[in-house]
N, C-alpha and C positions, 0 to 999 in steps of 0.2 A: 360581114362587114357592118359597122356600128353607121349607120343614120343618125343621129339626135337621138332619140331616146327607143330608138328598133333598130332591131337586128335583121338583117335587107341578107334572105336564106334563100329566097331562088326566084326567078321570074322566068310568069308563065303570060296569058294573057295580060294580067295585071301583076304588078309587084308582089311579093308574098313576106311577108318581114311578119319578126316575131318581136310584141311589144312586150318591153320590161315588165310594165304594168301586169302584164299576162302571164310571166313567165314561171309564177310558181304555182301554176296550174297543172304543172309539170307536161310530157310529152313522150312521142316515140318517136325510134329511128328505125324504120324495119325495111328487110331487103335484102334477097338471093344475096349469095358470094359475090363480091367484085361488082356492086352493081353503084357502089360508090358512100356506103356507109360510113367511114373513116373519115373521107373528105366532110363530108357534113357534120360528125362529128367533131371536126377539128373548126368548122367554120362557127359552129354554132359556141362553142367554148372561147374563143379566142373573139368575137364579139361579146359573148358576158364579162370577159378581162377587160375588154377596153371601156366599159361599160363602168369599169369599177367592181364587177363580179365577183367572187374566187368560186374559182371551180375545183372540180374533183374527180379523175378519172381513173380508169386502170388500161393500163398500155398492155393488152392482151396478144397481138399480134409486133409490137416493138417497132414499130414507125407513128406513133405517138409522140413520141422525143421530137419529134421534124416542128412540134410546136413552137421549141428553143430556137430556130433557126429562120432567118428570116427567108421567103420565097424566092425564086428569079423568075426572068421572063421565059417563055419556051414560045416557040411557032402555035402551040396547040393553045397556050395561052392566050395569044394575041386574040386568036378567031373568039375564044369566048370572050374577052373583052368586047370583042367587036358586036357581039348580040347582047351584051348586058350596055353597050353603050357606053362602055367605060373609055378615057383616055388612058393611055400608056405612062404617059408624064405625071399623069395627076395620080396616079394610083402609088401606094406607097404598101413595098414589101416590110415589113416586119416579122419581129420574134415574140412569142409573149413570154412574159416572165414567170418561169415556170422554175419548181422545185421537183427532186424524183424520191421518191419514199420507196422502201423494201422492206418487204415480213422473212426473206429468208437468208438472210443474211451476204445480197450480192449487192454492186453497188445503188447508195443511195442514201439517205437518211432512215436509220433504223425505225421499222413499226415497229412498237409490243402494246397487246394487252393482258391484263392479266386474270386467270380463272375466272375468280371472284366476278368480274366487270363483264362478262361474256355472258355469265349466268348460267344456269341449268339445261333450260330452255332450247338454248342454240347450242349451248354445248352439248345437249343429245343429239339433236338433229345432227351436227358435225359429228359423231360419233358413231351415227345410225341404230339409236340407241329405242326397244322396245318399251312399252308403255310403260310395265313392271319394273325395267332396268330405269330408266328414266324415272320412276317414284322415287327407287332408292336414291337416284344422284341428289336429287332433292332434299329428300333429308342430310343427307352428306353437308349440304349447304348448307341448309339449317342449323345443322348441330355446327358447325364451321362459323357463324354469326352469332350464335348464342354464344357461344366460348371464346370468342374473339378468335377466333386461330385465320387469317387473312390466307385467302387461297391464293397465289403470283402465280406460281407457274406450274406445270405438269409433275415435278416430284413433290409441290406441297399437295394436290388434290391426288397423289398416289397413296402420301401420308395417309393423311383424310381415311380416305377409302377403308385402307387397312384398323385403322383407329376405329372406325364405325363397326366394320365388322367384327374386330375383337372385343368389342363391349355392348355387341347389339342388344344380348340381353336387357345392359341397361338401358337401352334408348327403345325399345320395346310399345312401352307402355307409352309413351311421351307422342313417340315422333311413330310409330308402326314398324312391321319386320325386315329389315335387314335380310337375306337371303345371301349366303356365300356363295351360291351360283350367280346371281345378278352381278357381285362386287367383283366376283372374277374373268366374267363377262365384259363389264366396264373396264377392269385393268387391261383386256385383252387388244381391245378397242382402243387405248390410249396409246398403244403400243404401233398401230396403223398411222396415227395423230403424228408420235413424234419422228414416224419414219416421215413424213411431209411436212418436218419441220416445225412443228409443233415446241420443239422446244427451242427454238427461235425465239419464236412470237408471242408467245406464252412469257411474260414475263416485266422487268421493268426498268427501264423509267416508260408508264406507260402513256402511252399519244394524247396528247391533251386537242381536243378538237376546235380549240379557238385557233392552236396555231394552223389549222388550214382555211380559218377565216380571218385571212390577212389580205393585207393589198402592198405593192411596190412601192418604193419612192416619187413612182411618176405617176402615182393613183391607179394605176392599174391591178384589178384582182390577179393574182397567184395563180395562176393555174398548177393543181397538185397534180402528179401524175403518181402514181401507183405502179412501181415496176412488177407485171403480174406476169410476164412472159415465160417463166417458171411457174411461179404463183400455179399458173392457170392448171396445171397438170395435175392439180388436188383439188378439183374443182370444190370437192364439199368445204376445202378450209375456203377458198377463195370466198364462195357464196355469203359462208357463215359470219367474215370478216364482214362484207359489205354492207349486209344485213343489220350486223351488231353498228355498224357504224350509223345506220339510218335510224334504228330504234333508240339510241344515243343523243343524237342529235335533235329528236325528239323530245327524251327526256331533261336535256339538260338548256335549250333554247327558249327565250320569254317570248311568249305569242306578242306578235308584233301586225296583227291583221292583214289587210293587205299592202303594203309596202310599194311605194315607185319602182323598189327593183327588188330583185333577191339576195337576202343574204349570203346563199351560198347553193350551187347550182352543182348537181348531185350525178351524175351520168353513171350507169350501172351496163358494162358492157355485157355482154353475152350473158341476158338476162333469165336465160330456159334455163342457168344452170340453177339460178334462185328457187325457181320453182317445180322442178324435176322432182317429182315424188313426194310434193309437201305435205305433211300432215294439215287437215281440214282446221284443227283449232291455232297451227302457225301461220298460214295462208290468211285464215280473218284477221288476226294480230297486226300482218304486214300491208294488209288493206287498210284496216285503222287506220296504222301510219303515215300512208300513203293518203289517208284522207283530209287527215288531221295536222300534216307537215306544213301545208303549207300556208298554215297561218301562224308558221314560225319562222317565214320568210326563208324558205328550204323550194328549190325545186328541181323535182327528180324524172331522168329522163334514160326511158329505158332502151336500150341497145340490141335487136336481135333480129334473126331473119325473117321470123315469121311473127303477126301478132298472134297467130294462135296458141305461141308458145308463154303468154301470159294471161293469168285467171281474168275472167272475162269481169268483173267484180272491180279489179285492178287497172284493165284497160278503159275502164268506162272514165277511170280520174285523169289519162291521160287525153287531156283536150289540144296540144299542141304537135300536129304528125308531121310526119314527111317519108312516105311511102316510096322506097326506091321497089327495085321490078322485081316481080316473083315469075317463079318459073313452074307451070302447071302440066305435070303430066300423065297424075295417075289423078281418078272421080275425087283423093281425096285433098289433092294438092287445088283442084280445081274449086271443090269448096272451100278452103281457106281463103285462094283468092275473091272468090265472091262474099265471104265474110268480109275480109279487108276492104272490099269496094264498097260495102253496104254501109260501112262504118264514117265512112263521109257525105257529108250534105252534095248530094248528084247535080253536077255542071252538063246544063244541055248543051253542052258544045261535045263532047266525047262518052264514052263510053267506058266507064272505069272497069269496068273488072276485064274490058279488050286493051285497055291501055296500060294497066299494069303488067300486062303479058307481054306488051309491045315498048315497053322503057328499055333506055338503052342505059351506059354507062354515064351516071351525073346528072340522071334526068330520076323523077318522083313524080308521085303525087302530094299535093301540099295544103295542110289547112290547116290556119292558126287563128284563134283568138280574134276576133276585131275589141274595140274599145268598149263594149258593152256585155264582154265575153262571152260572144256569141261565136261558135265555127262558123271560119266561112266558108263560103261554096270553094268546093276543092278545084283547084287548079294545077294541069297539067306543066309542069316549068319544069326550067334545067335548074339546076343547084348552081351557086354563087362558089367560086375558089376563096380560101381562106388565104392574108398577105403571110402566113408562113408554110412553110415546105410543108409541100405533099407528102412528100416519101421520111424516113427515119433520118433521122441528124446525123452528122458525120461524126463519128465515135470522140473526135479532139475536142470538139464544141459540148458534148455530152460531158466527158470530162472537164470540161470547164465550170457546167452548171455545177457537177458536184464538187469543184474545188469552191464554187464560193457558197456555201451552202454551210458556212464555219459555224454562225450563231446555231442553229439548229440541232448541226452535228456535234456541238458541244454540250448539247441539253440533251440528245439522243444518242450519239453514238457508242456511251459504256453500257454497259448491261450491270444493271444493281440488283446484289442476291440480300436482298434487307432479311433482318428476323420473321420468321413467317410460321406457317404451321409447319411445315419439315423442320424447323430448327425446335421449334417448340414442343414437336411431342416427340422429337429425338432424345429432347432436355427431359420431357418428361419421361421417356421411356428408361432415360440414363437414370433418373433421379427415384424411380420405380425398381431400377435394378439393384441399385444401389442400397435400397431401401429395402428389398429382397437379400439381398447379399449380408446388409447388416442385421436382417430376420434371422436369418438363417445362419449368422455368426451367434448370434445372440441366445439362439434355439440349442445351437452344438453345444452353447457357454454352458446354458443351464442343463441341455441333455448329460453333459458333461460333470456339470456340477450336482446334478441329482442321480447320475449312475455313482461319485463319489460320494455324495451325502448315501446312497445308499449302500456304495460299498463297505461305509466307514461304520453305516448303525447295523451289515450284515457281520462285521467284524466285531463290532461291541457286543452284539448279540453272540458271536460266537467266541467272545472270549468271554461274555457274561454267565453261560451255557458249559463254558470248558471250567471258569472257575468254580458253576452251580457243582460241576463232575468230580473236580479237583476238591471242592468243599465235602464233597458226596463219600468222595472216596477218603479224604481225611479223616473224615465222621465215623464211615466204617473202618477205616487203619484204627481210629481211636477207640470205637469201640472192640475194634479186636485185641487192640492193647489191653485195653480195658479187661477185657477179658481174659486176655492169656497174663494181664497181672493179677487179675483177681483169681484166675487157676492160681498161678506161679502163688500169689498171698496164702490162698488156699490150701496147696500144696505145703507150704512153707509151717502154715498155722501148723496142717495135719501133721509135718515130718515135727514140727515143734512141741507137737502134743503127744505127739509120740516118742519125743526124746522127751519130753517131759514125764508120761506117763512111765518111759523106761526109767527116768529120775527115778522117780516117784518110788517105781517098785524095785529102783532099783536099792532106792533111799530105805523102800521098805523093807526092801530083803535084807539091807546093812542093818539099819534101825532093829529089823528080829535078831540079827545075825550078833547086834550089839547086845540087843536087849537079851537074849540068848546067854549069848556072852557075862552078859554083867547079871542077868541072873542067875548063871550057873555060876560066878565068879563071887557074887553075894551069897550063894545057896552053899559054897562053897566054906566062904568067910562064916556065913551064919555058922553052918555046922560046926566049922572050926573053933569061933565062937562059943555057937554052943557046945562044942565038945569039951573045946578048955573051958566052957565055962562050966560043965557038968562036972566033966573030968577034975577041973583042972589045970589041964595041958593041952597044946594043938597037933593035932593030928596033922599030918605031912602026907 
């Protein structure tokens, strides 16, 4: 319940109120099961709303919604009334004005973030990712920034992944080695992610964090409610979500000192899931934060049953408590309680670490803040009822907040698959194959064109070779011609010479045969001649 500028959280001997002024000092809510964590929970958020606050929770158990709804009276009511001195008439049940957000797609105003925005870091941790595997993601990132290639959702950092490793070679020297076992290890791991919805959440239009620092029409902060009642069943996405949300908030928030109130008041329920198993250099990261938040008018108050379930480093910034009852039954439940009791300034009126054993339901130990942000002496009180419902909202009334819930669900409710690195080393894979495919036409062209360029100079060659034969053998045809005309000439002269020589003699044997002749034919005539001319007369 909102006082003037405190929040009136439980009364013990003396009132216990928590001052705005204080309130980004941050706090805890710690306490066995059922010992009334919820209810203060709800009491202490629904005073930072009236306050002007916006809050931020996650509805882990699903009666968080009861915030939408205004409270009634009960019998059991009355009687605390009657010890807090309240009147009936004058007390005024309300609702506060609450919005409900979901990462997994049930109802609500769609969360997503996206790879990129999550970072490496957490996104090992959510992954459960080894030191070595976790180097590689990094580079992934890296080369993912240097190239522009924008990580959104689970199939672009699958991209990625695959891209790294086919060209680790090249990134080698640059960024260090890529291992195919790591990247398939990491794939393996992604694979657990998006069975928990991961690819939900993972993606965009991604959650702009101003819109959960807003306030109502009637100046009232927002109380954001986080539907994690699923959520919670993944604990590492849950954790991881919350976490990025805080180191966000950090990053992106102008230090504002310390502030009359908070800008925006940060409740992190079933807070051991945060730090279950954290690595030593995440754990100082989120103490940083935790240190440093709140002078960014942030203040974060953690949710769990035991404080020993938070690094002691961490508990020491939470200065605003409210210890409901622990239940001690084995040495080492017993020393957590006496840790817990130690951790408050000792009221010699009781005995803390016997009265946190002896709280009943709605009752605490309580120390906040006074004006000079000193703890005060802790006191033993009951906790104050919040004027909305105790228990989960009636399902009509929940539907109602999300029907009016339009601006938001207009700016949240499509999921946008922009150009991203999946589409871009798809393009470029396409534009590589392509590029491969026209190599490789290009390669057949000329393979082709120089098995015919060669065909054509083994056929020149071998009709150059057949004409060298065809020449060869003409050559010898010619000279054989040659030769069997020069016989045949030969022959011809000799048959020539020899019908001439048979001329000749044959000419000569006429020629004697004549000369013969005509000298006997003379030798003849002579004598005749002479005979008639000796005689006379011719002889016959």
């Amino acid at each position: 319940m909102l006082v003037n500028d405190r929040i009136w959280v439980a009364q013990g001997e003396r009132p216990c109120h928590l001052l705005l002024n204080q309130a980004n000092r941050h706090g805890l809510i710690a306490g066995a099961s059922g010992t009334g964590k919820t209810v203060t929970l709800k009491l202490l958020a629904e005073g930072f709303s009236n306050a002007g606050v916006p809050v931020f929770m996650a509805d882990v158990k699903g009666d968080v919604t009861g915030m939408a709804q205004a409270g009634e009276i009960s019998d059991g009511l009355r009687r605390r009334m009657d010890f807090f001195g309240i009147k009936e008439d004058e007390f005024i049940f309300q609702a506060a004005p609450v919005r409900i957000w979901d990462m997994l797609g049930d109802p609500g105003i769609p969360v997503r973030i996206t790879v990129s925005d999550m970072g490496p870091v957490l996104l090992s941790r959510l992954l459960g990712l080894t030191d070595v595997q976790e180097g590689v993601l990094n580079i992934v990132f890296r080369v993912a920034d240097d190239e522009g290639l924008l990580l959104i959702d689970l199939k672009d950092l699958r991209s990625m992944l695959a891209y790294v490793a086919e060209h680790a070679k090249d990134y080698q020297t640059s960024y260090g080695n890529v291992s195919a076992q790591s990247v398939g290890a990491i794939q393996r791991a992604l694979i657990a992610v998006e069975d928990q919805g991961g690819n939900v959440f993972f993606g965009e239009p991604a959650l702009s964090l101003e819109d959960l620092i807003a306030c109502g029409p009637d100046g009232r902060g927002y109380v954001n409610v986080l539907n994690a009642a699923r959520l919670i069943q993944s604990p590492q996405v849950y954790a991881m979500f919350l976490l990025w949300m805080l180191s966000s908030l950090f990053d992106v928030l102008p230090e504002v000192g310390d502030p009359e109130k908070p800008r925006l008041v940060f409740f992190f329920d079933e807070a051991h899931l945060l730090f279950s198993g954290m690595p030593k250099q995440l754990e100082d990261k989120i103490v940083q934060v935790v240190k440093l938040i709140r002078s960014k008018g942030v203040g974060i108050y953690f949710i769990t049953q035991s404080p020993s379930d938070i690094p002691d480093a961490v508990l020491a910034q939470l200065s605003n408590r409210v210890q409901h009852g622990l239940r001690a039954y084995t040495p080492a439940e017993q020393k957590v309680v006496r840790a817990a009791a130690s951790s408050f300034r000792s009221n010699p009126a009781f005995d803390s670490v016997q009265a946190l054993q002896e709280l009943g339901t709605g009752e605490a130990l309580v120390s906040m803040l006074d004006e000079g942000g000193t703890p005060s002496v802790v006191e033993r009180a009951k906790v104050l009822f919040p004027q909305c419902r105790m228990a989960a909202a009636d399902p009509e009334l929940v539907q109602g907040v999300l029907s009016s819930q339009t601006e938001l669900m207009a700016r949240y409710g499509l999921a946008v698959d922009r150009e991203s690195a999946f589409e871009l080393l798809n393009q470029q894979a396409a534009q590589s194959a392509e590029a491969a495919r026209l190599a490789a036409e290009r390669a057949a062209f000329e393979k082709e064109k120089a098995e015919f360029e060669a065909q054509r100079q083994k056929e020149a060659e071998k009709a150059q070779k057949q004409a060298e034969r065809d020449a060869e053998r003409a050559r010898r045809q010619a000279e054989k011609e040659a030769e069997r005309q020069a016989r045949l000439a030969e022959r011809q002269a000799e048959r020539e010479e020899r019908e001439r020589q048979k001329r000749e003699e044959q000419m000569a044997k006429n020629v004697g045969r004549f000369a013969t002749s005509i000298l006997g034919t003379f030798g003849r005539e002579a004598t005749r001649q002479l005979t008639r001319g000796l005689f006379g007369a011719l002889k016959r």
